[in-house]
C-alpha positions in Angstrom: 30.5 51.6 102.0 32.0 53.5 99.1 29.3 56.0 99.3 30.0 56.7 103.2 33.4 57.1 102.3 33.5 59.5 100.1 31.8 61.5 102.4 33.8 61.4 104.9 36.2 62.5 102.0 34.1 65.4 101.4 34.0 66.8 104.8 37.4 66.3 105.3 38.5 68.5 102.3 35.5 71.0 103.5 37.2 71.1 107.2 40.8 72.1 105.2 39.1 74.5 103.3 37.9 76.1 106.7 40.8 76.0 108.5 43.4 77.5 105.7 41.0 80.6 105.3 41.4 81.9 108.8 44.1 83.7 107.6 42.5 85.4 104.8 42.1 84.4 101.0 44.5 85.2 98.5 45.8 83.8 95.3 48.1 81.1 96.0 45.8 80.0 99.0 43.0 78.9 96.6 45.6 76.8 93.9 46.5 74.9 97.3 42.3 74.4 98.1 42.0 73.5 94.7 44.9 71.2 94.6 43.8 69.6 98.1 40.8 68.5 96.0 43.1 67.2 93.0 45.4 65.3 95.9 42.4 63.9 97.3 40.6 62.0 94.0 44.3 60.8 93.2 44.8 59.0 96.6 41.8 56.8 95.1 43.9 55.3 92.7 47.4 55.4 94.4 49.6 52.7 95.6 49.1 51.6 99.8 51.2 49.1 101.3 49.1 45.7 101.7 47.6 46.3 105.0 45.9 49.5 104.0 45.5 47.9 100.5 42.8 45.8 102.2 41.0 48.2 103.6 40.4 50.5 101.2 39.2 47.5 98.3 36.6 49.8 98.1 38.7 52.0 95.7 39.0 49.9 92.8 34.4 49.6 92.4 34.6 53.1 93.0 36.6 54.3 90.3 34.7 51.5 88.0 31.5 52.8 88.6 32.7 56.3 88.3 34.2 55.9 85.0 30.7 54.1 83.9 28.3 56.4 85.1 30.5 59.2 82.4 30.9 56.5 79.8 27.8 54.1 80.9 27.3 50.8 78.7 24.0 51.8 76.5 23.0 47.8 75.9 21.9 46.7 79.3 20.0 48.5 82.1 21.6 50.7 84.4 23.5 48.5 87.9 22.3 49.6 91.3 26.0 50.7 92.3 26.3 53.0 89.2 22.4 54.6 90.0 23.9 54.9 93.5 27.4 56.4 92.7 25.2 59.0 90.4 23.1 60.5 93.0 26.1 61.1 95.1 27.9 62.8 92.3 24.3 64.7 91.9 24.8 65.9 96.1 28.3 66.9 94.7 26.8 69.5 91.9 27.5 72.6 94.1 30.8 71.2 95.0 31.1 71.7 91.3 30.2 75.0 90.9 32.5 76.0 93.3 35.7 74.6 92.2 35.3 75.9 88.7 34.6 79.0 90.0 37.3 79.1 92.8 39.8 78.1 89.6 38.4 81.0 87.3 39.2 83.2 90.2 42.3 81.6 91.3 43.6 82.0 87.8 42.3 85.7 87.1 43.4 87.1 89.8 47.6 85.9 89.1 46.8 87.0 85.9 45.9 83.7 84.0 42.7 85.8 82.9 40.0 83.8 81.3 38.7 86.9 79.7 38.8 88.9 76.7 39.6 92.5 78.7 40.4 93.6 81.8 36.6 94.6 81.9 34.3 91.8 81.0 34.7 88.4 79.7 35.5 86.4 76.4 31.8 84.9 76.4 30.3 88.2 77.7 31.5 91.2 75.5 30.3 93.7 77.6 28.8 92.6 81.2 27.8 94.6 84.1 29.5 94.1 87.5 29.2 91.2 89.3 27.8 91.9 93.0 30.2 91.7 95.8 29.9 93.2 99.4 32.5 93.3 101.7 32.5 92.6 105.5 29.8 90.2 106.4 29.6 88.7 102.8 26.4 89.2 100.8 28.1 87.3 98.1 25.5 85.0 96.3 24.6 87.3 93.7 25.5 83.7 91.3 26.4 81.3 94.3 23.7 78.8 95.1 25.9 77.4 97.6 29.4 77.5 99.4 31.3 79.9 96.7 31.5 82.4 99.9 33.2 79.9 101.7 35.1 78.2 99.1 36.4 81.9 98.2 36.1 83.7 100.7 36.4 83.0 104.5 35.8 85.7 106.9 38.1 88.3 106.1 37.8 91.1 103.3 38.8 89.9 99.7 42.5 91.0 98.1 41.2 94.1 95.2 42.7 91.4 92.6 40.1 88.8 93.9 37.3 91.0 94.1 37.6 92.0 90.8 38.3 88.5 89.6 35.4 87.4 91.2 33.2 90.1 89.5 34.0 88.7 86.2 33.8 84.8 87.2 30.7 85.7 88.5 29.2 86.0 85.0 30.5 82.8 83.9 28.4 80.2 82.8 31.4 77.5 82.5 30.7 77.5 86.7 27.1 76.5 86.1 27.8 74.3 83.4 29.7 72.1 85.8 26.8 72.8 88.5 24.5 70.9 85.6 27.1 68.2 84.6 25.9 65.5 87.5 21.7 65.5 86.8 22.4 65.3 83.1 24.6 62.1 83.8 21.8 60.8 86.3 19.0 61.3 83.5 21.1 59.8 80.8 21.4 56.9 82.9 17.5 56.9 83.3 16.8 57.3 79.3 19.2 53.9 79.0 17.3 52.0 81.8 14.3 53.3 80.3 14.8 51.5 76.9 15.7 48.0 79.0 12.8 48.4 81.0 11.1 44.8 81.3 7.8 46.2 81.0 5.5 49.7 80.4 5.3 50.5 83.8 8.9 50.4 84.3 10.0 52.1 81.4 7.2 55.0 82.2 8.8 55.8 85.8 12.4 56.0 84.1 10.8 58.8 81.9 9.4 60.3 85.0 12.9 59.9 86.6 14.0 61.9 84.0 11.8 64.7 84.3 12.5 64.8 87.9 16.4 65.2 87.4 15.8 67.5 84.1 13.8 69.8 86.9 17.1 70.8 88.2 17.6 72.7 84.3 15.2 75.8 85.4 17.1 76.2 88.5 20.0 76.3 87.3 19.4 78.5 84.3 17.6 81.5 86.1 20.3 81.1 89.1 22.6 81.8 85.5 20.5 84.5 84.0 20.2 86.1 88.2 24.1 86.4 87.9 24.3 87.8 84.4 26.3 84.9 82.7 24.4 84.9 79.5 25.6 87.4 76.9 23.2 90.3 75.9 20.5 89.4 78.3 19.1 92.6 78.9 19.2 93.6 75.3 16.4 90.2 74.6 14.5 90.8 78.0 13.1 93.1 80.0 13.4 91.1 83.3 15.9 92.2 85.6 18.1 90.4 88.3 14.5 90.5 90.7 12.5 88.8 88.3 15.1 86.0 87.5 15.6 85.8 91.0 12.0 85.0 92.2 11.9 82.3 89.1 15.4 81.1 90.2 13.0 80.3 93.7 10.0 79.1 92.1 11.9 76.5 89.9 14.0 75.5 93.4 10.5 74.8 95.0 9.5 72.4 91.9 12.7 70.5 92.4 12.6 70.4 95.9 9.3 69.1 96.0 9.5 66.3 93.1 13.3 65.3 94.4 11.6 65.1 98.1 8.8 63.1 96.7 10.7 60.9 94.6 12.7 60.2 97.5 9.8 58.5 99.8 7.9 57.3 97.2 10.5 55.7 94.9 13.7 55.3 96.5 12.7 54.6 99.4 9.2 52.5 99.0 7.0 54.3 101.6 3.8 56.0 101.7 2.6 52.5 100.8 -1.0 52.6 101.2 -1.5 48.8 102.2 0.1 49.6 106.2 -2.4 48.9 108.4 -3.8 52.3 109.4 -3.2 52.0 113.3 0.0 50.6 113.9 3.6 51.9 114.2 4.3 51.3 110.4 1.1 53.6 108.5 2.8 55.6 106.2 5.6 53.4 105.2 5.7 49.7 103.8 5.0 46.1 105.6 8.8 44.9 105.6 11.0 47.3 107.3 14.5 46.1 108.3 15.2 48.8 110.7 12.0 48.7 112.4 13.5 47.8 116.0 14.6 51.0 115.9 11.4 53.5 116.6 11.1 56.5 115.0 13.9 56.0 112.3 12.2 56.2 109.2 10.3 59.3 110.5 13.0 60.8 111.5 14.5 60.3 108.5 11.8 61.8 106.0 11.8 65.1 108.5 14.9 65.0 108.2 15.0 64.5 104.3 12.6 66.8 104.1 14.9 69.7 106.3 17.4 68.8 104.1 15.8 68.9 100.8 14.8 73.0 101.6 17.6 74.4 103.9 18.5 76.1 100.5 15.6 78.6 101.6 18.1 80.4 104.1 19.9 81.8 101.4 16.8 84.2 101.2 16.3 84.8 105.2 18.3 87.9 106.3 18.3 86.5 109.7 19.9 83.5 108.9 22.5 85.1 107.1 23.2 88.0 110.1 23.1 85.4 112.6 25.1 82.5 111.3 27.3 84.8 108.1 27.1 83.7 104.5 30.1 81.4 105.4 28.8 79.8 107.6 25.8 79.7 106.7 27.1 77.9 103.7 29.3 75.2 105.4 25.7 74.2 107.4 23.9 73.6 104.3 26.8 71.7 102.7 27.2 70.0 105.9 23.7 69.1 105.8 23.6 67.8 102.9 26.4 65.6 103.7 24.4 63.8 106.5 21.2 63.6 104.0 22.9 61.5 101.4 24.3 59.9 103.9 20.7 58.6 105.3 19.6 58.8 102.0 22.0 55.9 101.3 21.0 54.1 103.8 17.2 53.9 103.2 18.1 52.9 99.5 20.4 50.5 100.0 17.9 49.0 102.5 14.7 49.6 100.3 16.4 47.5 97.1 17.4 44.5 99.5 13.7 44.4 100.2 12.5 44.6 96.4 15.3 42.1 95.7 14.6 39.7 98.6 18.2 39.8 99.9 19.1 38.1 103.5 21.3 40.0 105.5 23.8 37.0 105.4 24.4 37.4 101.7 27.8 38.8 101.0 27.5 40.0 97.9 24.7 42.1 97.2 25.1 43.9 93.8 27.2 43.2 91.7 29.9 46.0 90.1 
């Protein structure tokens, strides 16, 4: 419930953000995005007269398992809520990314300049231009995601935020924060790891690890594609191409073990002991959805769609087609409905394991 909340959260927030650049994008219109998002994780914690109080209980767990999956308790194995709560913050990285960035802009552009000159940054020295073309957006030059439409909109930047965005560009405090969710996740893993019960246990936490430390390469040629490290070019003699085609190769590892992971592990199928010629081969004997045909295939296709819809970023007739904003909002959007089903499935999959009846009211405990 909390998890299918904050969704809704999310797209809500994402269908402001939308809406308020149809106008154009300026300045004072990205504090407001920006403080939409501060207005929205405060209305977890504020005060609602009893009726409303009830409904949202939900709060109170949520901001628990929030504050322990920063500051988790090292003696005892990870809680299922907390793992949960962690992967969605982990579908939130990008969301990440773009709100430090749209700040770094925001405050550059009225003059709070996080830099050392008007020409390149504190962390940079000198840095070459950030790429930006106007009209129909080719920004992504850093972006992995929605900073186009998070920045942007569909109408040509202000000079002040063009420039501003050529130096936030080359940031790496943006992709710091991008990085901030999977190193949570894995810490989490190392401590359930060394509370295993037994070897077997304790070996797929380490692989867990590796699987959420996967998401390091991407993010670090994605930084070195968008010039944020200083004096790159003087220690390499790779240029943007290069970093940009191992920015893609490291995407398809992650893709791939995070995609895996997901049938395998979180979601218990591909069990080989399905009969081979009935309705369940390829997923596991107990099934709690089964009435419903075709779910679980649907939902590793659609897992799967999910999982690589990053890919457009690289098809030039996805991005003439659809724009880069919009093309943005889909994948966003997209992944919105993935965790969502994700959510699902692993909720479901860790009733089985646990032998919980669907009369219990209290399934795990936070």
């Amino acid at each position: 419930m909390m998890i299918l909340i904050t969704r809704r959260m999310k797209v809500a927030l994402s269908l402001v953000r939308v809406a308020a650049f149809h106008g154009g994008a300026s300045p004072e219109l990205l504090f407001a995005l920006l403080g939409s998002y501060v207005i929205g994780l405060l209305s977890l914690s504020s005060v609602l007269p009893e009726p409303l109080a009830r409904l949202a209980r939900w709060r109170s767990p949520l901001w628990r398992a929030l504050g322990r999956c920063i500051w988790p308790d090292s003696s005892r194995e990870i809680p299922f809520v907390e793992v949960l709560v962690a992967d969605g913050l982990t579908s939130l990285a990008k969301v990440f990314f773009d709100i430090t960035m749209g700040t770094c802009v925001a405050m550059t552009a009225s003059g709070y300049s996080w830099t050392a000159s008007e020409s390149a940054p504190l962390w940079l020295g000198e840095a070459e231009p950030f790429h930006l073309q106007h009209g129909n957006f080719s920004l992504t030059e850093a972006a992995p995601s929605a900073t186009a439409a998070l920045l942007l909109g569909t109408n040509p930047l202000r000079p002040g935020l063009g420039e501003a965005l050529d130096q936030c560009g080359q940031s790496p405090l943006p992709f710091l924060a991008w990085f901030v969710p999977f190193m949570i996740r894995a810490r989490q893993c190392m401590i359930s790891a060394k509370h295993a019960p037994d070897s077997t246990s304790q070996a797929l936490q380490k692989v867990n690890v590796l699987k959420y430390m996967s998401a390091a390469p991407v993010v670090f040629f994605a930084m070195c594609h968008g010039k944020a490290l200083p004096g790159l070019s003087t220690f390499t003699l790779l240029g943007p191409d290069d970093f940009e085609a191992m920015w893609a190769i490291s995407a398809v590892v992650n893709s791939f073990f995070s995609f895996s992971w997901d049938l395998v592990m979180d979601w218990g199928l591909l069990n080989p002991s399905t009969p081979l010629r009935s309705h369940q081969f390829g997923l596991r004997p107990v099934l709690l959805y089964g009435g419903l045909t075709g779910f679980y295939h649907f939902a590793i296709l659609f897992n799967f769609i999910g999982r690589t819809l990053w890919t457009l970023r690289w098809s030039p007739q996805a991005t003439v087609f659809l724009g880069t904003f919009f093309l943005a909002s889909l994948q966003q959007a997209a992944e919105v409905a993935r965790r969502c089903l994700w959510s699902v499935i692993r909720v479901e999959w860790e009733c089985v394991k646990r032998g919980v009846r669907c009369d219990d009211k209290k399934i795990f405990p936070v």
